[in-house]
C-alpha positions, 0 to 999 in steps of 0.5 A: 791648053787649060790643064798645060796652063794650070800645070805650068802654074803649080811649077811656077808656084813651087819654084817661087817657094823653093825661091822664097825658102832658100832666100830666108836661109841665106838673108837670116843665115840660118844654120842648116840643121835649124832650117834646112836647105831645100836639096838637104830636104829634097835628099830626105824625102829621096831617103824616106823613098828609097828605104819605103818609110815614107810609102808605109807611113803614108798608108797608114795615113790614108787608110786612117783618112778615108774610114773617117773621111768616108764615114763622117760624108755619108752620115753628115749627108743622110742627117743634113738632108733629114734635118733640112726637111725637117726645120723644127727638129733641126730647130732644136739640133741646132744649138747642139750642133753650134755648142760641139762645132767650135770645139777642136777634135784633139781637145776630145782626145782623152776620152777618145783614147780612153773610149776606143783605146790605143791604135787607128780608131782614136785617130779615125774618130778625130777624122769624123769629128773633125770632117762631119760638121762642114758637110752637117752644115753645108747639107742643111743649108743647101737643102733649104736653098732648094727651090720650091718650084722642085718641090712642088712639082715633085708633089703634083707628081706625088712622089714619094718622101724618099724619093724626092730626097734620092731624085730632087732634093739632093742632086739640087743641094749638091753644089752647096753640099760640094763646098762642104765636102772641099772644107771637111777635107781640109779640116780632116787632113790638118787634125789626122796628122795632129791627132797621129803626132799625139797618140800613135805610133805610125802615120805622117803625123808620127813620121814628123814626130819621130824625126823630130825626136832623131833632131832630123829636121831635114825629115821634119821638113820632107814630112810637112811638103808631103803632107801639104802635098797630099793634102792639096791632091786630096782636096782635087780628087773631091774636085774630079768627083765634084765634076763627074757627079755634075756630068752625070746631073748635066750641070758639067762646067766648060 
């Protein structure tokens, strides 16, 4: 009954945005090649499905994704859990951490373009960039929210360092660390397809790019619904991962 009803509230919501759209363009009359018409969209993203452009783009995107995505969850994680052990060593990483954090990805672009060259690594770099602070973060201070009484019991048992961080303190810290791992997917996903509109020649962001180049706003708009709706996918799949770890811990919500 729940899934019917979260079903049934993403079309309605869809419905009041295709609603919403159409109403602008006819309210502003708006010419159909400056603002597309939601069937002259619809008939672009059926275009982009039939030739198989939009599947290859998307590929690419996802592979670029998850290497970045992945990679900056593991290390943020491991390091978050060191450092939240450790308050005086995260005492002096702090600063460092709060003076990189603010700064956008792309805004490193030209040194990583001149550091990893031309190709996927430049945009997987902005990914892990962009999505390793949020769960750095939430890591950190999820393991100083632990409760004592874990730890001390962990300690009248005299389990070991690495162990206690394996079996306690990070299946504690897991719901703060979820919220981390929601936020970085967002973040990673928005700057992924900035950082493909900038330096490379395949991917979503570059899908929009290049239609945008052909003044085929129609694809324009068929590449931002796709990428929106990837996004928001993305961010569900972290969610059913989010549950299944929680099953396994015992703390599975009804």
């Amino acid at each position: 009954m729940l899934k019917t009803k979260n079903v049934m509230n993403v079309i309605i919501g869809f419905v009041i945005l295709i609603a919403v759209w159409q109403a602008i363009i006819m309210i502003g009359k708006y010419n159909s090649a400056l603002f597309p018409t939601p069937i002259q969209v619809w008939e672009g993203i059926l275009s982009l499905v039939k030739d198989g452009t939009l599947f290859v783009h998307f590929q690419v995107s996802m592979m670029r994704f998850l290497t970045g995505y992945l990679s900056a969850v593991v290390s943020a994680i491991v390091l978050g859990l060191i450092f939240g052990r450790i308050p005086a060593l995260w005492g002096v990483i702090d600063p460092i951490v709060q003076l990189l954090r603010p700064v956008s990805p792309i805004a490193w672009s030209p040194f990583i373009v001149l550091w990893f060259g031309i190709g996927n690594m430049p945009a997987i770099v902005i990914i892990f960039i962009a999505a390793f602070f949020p769960v750095l973060l939430s890591t950190v201070a999820a393991v100083r929210k632990v409760e004592k009484t874990y730890l001390k019991v962990a300690q009248n048992f005299e389990i070991k360092k690495f162990e206690l961080l394996r079996k306690i303190i990070f299946p504690a810290a897991f719901p703060y660390i979820a919220n981390g791992l929601h936020i970085a997917v967002g973040t990673a996903w928005i700057f992924l397809v900035a950082g493909e509109m900038i330096g490379t020649q395949s991917g979503l962001g570059y899908l929009i790019v290049d239609a945008r180049n052909s003044l085929r706003l129609d694809l324009v708009m068929a590449g931002i619904l796709f990428i929106g709706v990837a996004g928001l996918l993305l961010d569900k799949v972290v969610g059913l991962f989010e549950n299944w770890i929680n099953r396994i811990w015992g703390r599975a919500s009804v």
